[in-house]
One Martini backbone bead per residue (centre of mass of N, CA, C, O) as a GRO file, in nm:
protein
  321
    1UNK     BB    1  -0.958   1.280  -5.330
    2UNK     BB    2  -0.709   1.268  -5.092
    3UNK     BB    3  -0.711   1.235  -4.709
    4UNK     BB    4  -0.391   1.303  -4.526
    5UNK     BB    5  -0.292   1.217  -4.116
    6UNK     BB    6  -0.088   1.324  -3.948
    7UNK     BB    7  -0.125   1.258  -3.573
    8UNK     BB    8   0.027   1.438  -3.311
    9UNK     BB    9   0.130   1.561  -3.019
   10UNK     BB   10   0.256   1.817  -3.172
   11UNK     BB   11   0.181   1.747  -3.463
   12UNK     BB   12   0.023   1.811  -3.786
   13UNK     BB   13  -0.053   1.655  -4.080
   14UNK     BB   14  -0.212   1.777  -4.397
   15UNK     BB   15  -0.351   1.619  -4.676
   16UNK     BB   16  -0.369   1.623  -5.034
   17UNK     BB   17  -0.418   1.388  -5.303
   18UNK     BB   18  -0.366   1.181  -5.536
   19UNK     BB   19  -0.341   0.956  -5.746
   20UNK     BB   20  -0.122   0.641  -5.807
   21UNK     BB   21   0.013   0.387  -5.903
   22UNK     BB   22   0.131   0.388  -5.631
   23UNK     BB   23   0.159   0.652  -5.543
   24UNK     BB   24   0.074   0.947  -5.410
   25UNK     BB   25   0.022   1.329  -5.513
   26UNK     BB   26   0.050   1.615  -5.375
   27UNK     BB   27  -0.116   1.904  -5.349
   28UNK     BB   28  -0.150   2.001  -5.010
   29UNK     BB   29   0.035   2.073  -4.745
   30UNK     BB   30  -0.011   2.098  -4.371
   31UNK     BB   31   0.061   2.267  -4.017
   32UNK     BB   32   0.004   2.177  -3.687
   33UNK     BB   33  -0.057   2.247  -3.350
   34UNK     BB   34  -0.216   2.066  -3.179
   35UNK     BB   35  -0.230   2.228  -2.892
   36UNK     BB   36  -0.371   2.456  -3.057
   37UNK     BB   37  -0.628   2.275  -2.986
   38UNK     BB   38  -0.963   2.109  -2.912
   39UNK     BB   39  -0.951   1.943  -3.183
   40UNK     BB   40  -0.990   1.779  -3.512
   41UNK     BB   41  -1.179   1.928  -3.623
   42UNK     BB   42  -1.032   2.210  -3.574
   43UNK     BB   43  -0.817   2.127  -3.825
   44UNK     BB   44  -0.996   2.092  -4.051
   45UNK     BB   45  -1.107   2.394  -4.095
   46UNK     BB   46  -0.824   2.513  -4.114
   47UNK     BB   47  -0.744   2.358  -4.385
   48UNK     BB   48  -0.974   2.390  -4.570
   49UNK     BB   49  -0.938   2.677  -4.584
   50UNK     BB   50  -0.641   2.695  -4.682
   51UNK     BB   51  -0.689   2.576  -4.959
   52UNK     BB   52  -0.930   2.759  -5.060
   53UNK     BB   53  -1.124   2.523  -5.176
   54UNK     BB   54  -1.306   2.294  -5.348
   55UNK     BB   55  -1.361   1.916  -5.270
   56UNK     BB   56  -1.347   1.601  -5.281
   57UNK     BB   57  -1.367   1.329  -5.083
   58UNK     BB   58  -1.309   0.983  -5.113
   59UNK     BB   59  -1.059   0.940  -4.905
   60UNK     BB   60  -0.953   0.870  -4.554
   61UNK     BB   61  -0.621   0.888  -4.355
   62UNK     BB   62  -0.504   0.811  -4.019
   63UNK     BB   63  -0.257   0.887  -3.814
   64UNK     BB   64  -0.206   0.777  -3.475
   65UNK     BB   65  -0.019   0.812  -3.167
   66UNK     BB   66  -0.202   0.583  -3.073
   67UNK     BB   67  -0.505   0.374  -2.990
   68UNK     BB   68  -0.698   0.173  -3.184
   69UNK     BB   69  -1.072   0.147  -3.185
   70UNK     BB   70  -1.176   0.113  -3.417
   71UNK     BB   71  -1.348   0.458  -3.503
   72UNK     BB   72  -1.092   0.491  -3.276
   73UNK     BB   73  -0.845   0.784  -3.119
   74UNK     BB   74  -0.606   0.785  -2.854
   75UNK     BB   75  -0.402   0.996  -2.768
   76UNK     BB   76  -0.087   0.940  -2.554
   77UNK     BB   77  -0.001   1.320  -2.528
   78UNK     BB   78  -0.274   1.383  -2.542
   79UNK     BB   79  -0.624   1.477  -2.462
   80UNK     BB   80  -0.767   1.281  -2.697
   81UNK     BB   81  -1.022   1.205  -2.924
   82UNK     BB   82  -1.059   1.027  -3.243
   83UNK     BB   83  -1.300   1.038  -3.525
   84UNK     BB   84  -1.431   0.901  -3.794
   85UNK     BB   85  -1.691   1.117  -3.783
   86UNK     BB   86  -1.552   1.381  -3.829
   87UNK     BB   87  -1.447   1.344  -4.156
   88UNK     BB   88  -1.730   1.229  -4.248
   89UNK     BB   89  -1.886   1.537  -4.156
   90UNK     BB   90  -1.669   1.736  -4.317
   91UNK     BB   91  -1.635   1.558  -4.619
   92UNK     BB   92  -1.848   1.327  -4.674
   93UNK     BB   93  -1.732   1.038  -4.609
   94UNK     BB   94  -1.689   0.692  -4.540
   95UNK     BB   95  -1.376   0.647  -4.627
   96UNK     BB   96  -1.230   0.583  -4.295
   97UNK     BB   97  -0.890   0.547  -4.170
   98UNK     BB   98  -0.780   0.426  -3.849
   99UNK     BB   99  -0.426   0.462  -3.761
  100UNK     BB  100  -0.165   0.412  -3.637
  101UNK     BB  101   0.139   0.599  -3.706
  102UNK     BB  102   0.319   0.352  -3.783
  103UNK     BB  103   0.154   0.226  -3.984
  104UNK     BB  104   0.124   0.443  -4.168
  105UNK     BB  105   0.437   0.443  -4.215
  106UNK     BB  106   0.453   0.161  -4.302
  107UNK     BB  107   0.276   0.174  -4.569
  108UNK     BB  108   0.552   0.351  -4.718
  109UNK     BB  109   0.762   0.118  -4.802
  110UNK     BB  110   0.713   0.071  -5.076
  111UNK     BB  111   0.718   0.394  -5.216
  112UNK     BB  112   0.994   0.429  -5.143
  113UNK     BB  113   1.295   0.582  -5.220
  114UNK     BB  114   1.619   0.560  -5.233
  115UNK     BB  115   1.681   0.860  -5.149
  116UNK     BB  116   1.478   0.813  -4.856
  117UNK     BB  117   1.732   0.632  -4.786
  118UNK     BB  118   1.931   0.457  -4.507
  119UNK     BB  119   2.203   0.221  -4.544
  120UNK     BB  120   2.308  -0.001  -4.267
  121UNK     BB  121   2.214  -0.313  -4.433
  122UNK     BB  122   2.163  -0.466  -4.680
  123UNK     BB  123   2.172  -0.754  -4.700
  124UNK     BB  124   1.919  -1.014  -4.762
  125UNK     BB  125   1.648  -0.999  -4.927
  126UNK     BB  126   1.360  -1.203  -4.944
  127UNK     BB  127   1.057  -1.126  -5.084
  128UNK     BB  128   0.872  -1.353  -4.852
  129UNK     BB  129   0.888  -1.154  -4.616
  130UNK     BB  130   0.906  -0.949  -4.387
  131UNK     BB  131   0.873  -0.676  -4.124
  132UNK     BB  132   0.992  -0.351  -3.982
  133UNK     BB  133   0.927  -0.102  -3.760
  134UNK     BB  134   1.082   0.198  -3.595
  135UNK     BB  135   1.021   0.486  -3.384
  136UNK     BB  136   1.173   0.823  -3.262
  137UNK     BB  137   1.035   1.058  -3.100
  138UNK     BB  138   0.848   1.156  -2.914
  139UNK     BB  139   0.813   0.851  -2.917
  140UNK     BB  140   0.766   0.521  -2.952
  141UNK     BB  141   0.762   0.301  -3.209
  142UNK     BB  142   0.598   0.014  -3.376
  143UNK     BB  143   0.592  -0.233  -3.605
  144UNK     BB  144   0.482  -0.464  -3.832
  145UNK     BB  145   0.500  -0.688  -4.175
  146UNK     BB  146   0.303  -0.858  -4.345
  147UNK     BB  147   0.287  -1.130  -4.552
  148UNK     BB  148   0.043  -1.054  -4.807
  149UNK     BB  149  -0.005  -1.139  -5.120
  150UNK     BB  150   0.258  -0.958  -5.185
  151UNK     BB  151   0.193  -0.784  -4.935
  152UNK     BB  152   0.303  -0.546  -4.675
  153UNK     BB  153   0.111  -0.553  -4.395
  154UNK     BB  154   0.022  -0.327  -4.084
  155UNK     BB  155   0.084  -0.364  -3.761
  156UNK     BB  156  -0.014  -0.310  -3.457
  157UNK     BB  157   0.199  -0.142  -3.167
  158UNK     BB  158   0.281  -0.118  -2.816
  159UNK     BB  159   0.583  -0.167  -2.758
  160UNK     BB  160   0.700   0.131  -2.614
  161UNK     BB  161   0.536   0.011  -2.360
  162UNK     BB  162   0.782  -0.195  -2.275
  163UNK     BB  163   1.015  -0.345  -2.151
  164UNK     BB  164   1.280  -0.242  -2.048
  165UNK     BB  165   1.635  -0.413  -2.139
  166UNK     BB  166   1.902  -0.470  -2.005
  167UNK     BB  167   2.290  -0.511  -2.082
  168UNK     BB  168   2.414  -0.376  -1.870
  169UNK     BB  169   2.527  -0.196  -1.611
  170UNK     BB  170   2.441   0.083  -1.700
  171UNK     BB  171   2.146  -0.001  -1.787
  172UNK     BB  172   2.088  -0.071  -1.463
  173UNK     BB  173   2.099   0.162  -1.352
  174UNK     BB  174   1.868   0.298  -1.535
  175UNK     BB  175   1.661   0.149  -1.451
  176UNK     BB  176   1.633   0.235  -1.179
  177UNK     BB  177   1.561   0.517  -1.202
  178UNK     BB  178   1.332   0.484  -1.357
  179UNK     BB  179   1.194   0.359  -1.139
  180UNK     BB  180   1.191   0.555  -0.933
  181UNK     BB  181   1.016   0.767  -1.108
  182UNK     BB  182   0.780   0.533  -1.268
  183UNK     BB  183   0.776   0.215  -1.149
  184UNK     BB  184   0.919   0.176  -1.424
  185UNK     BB  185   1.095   0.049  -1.735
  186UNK     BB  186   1.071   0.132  -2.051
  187UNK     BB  187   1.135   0.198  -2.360
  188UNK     BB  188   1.021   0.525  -2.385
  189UNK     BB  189   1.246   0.615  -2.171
  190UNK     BB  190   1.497   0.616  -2.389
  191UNK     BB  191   1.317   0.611  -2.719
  192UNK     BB  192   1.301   0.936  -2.722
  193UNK     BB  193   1.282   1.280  -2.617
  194UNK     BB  194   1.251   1.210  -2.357
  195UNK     BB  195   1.438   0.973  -2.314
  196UNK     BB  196   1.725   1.169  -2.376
  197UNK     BB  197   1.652   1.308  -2.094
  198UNK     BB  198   1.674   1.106  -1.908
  199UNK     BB  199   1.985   1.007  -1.995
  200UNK     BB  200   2.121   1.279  -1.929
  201UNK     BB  201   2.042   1.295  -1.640
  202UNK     BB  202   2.187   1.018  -1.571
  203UNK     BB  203   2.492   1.121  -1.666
  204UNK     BB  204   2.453   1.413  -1.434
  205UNK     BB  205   2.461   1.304  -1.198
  206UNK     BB  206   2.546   1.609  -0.991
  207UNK     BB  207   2.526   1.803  -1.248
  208UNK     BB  208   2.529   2.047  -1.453
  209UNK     BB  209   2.384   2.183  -1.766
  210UNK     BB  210   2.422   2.421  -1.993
  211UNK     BB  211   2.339   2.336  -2.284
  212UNK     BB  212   1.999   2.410  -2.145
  213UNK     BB  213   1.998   2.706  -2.115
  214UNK     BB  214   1.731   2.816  -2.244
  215UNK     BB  215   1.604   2.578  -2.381
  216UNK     BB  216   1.300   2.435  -2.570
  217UNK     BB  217   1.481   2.162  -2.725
  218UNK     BB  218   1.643   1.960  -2.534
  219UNK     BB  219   1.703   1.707  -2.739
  220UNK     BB  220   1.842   1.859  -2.962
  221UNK     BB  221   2.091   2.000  -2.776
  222UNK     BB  222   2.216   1.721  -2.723
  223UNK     BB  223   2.286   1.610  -2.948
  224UNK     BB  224   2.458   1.884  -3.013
  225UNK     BB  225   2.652   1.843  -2.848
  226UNK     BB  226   2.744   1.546  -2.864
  227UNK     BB  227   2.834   1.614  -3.196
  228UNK     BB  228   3.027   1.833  -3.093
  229UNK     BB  229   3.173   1.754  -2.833
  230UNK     BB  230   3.086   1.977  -2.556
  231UNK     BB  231   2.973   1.728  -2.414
  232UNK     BB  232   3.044   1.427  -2.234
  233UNK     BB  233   2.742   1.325  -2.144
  234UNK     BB  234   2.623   1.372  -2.379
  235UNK     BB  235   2.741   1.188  -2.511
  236UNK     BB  236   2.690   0.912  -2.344
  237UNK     BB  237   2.379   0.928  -2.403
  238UNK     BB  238   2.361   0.913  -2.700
  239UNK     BB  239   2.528   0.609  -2.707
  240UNK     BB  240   2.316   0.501  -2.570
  241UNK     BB  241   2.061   0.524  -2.760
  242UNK     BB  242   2.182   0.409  -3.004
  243UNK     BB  243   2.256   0.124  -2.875
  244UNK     BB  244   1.934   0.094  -2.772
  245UNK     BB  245   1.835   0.136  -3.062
  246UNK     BB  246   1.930  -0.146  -3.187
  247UNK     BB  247   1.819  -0.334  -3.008
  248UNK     BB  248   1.548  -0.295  -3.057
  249UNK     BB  249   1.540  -0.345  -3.312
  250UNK     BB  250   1.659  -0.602  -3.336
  251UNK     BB  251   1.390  -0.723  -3.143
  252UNK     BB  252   1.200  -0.660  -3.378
  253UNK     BB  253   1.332  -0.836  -3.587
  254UNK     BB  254   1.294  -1.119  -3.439
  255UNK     BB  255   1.035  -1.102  -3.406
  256UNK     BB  256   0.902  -1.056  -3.684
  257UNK     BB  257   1.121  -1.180  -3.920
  258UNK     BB  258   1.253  -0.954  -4.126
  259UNK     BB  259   1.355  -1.038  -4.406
  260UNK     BB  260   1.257  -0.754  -4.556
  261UNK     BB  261   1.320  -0.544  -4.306
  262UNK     BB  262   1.451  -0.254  -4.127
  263UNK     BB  263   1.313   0.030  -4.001
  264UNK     BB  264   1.387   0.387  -3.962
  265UNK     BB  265   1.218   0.638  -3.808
  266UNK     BB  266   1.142   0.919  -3.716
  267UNK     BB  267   1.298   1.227  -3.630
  268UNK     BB  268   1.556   1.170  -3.509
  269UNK     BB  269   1.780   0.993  -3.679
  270UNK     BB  270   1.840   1.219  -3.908
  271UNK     BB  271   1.993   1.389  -3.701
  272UNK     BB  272   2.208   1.116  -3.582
  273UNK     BB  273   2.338   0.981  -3.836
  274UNK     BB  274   2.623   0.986  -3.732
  275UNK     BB  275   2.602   0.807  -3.465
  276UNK     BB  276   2.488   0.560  -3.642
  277UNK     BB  277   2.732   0.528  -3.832
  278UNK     BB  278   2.944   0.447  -3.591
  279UNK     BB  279   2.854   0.146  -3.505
  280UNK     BB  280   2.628   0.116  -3.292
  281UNK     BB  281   2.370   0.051  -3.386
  282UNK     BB  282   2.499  -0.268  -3.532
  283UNK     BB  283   2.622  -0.387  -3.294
  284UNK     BB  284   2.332  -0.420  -3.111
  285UNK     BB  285   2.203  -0.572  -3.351
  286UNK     BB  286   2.380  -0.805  -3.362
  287UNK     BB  287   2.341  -0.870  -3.129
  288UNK     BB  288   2.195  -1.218  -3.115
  289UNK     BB  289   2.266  -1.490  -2.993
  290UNK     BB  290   2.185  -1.727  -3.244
  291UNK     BB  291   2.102  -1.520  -3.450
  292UNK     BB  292   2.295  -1.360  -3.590
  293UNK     BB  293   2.271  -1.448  -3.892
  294UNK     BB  294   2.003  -1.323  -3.926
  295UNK     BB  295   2.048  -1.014  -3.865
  296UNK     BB  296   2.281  -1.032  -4.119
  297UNK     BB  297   2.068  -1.013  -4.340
  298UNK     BB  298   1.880  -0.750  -4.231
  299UNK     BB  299   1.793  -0.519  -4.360
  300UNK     BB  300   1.901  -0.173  -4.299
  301UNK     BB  301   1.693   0.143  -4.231
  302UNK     BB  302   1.656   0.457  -4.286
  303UNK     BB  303   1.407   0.738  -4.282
  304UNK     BB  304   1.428   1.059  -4.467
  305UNK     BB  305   1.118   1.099  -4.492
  306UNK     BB  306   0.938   1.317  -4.321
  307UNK     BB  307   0.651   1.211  -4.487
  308UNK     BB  308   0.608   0.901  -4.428
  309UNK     BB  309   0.296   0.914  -4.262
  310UNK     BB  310   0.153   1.078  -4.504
  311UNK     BB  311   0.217   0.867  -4.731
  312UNK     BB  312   0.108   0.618  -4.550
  313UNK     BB  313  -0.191   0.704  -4.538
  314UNK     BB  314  -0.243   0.768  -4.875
  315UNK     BB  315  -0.230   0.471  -4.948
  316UNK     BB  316  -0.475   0.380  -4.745
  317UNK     BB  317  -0.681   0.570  -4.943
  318UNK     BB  318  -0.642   0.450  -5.156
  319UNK     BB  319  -0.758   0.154  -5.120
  320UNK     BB  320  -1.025   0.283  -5.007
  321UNK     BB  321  -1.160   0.403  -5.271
   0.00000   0.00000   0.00000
């Protein structure tokens, strides 16, 4: 069995696959409130419960939402550090791959179905190109994929942590706003759910939005109210946010010469794929003189599979059983 894990500041999730000839397939998938544990090995142990048999676990690989070094990783939203001997410990195996959360979903790209995704740009595709992820959820990730091998291999990065780039005098204001707010403007303060959340403020200064009264889940709430147009600076938040979704997509695709595709994962994009839909994501990726021409080859795809990241953690297991 292969044992793989997408943890992250919200939310964990862990599975059993099977070996497949490309695709490796889920045996038992389980979800789990990170914040509600006080480590990864207690994860472990209710998952192991959970599954409610015994299994031998041949290899296994985790995406973690931070910085790995060796055979550490520290969460970016919540403080934990995990090893890779919790695992080793827990299941018996030596057999174990820590890698970054967007690394994790990059490993996911070769083996996704077309019903998968949403193609924003059919582009022309390289054969012996590079790649590149983009991902905004919780944060904001970025991957690189570099062509080794006839196989794309995914590079570690924390893009999202570098400065937010303004296009415009109005995202001009947003970066004083957000200097003001954190000492610096970085790209996932714009484009994350707190980064939405940012936006909202920013659109809203001087007055309050019943939108959010009572509200749990906040940037869902913004969206929903955007998409249906029930507040006008909803509307101008989210299309804020597509728009510097975008140049920033645009942006990692142009750094990395992705010529073999842009993707778009993480939890946001397939819930406003209306306003993506609407040509604010594509004139933002577009707009790159003078290098228009490479990125108008450059497919661009949304990733539609919520379990990209685990998916994607299962094919690095199976690699190294």
């Amino acid at each position: 069995m292969l044992l793989a894990g997408d943890v992250g500041g919200t939310k964990t999730r862990l599975g059993l696959f099977e070996r497949g000839h490309r695709r490796p397939a889920p045996v038992a998938l389980h979800t789990y409130a990170t914040s509600s544990y006080d480590s990864l090995t207690a994860i472990l142990d209710a998952f192991a419960a959970a599954v409610g048999r015994s299994f031998t676990v041949d290899a296994a690989a985790l995406g973690v939402a931070g910085p790995v070094s060796g055979s550490i990783a520290r969460l970016t939203n919540i403080h934990w550090d995990i090893a890779a001997l919790e695992v080793t410990t827990r299941f018996e195996t030596a057999r174990v791959s820590l890698m970054n959360d967007l690394e994790a979903t990059a490993n996911s790209v070769d083996v996704l179905e077309p019903g998968e995704l949403e193609v924003l740009q059919a582009g022309t595709p390289r054969a012996d190109g590079n790649a590149a992820v983009i991902a905004a959820g919780t944060g904001l990730g970025q991957s690189y994929l570099q062509r080794l091998d006839e196989r794309l291999t995914p590079l570690a990065s924390e893009g999202g942590h570098a400065d937010f780039a303004a296009r415009t005098d109005r995202e001009l204001e947003l970066v004083k706003m957000l200097r003001d707010l954190y000492g610096r403007a970085e790209v996932e303060q714009v484009l994350s759910g707190p980064g939405l959340l940012n936006l909202h403020r920013f659109t809203h200064r001087g007055g309050a939005c019943e939108m959010l009264e009572g509200a749990d889940d906040q940037p869902a709430r913004i969206s929903q109210a955007a998409l249906a147009g029930r507040c006008q600076q909803c509307v101008e938040a989210l299309r804020m946010f597509v728009s510097a979704y975008g140049a920033e997509a645009g942006n990692l695709a142009l750094r990395g010469v992705a010529t073999a595709g842009l993707y778009v994962g993480g939890g946001i994009a397939p819930k406003i794929l209306p306003m993506i839909r609407s040509g604010l994501f594509m004139e933002a990726f577009l707009a790159k003189a003078p290098m228009a021409d490479l990125v108008a080859a450059i497919p661009v795809k949304v990733i539609l599979n919520p379990d990209a990241g685990l998916l994607g953690a299962a094919v690095r297991a199976q690699d190294i059983a």
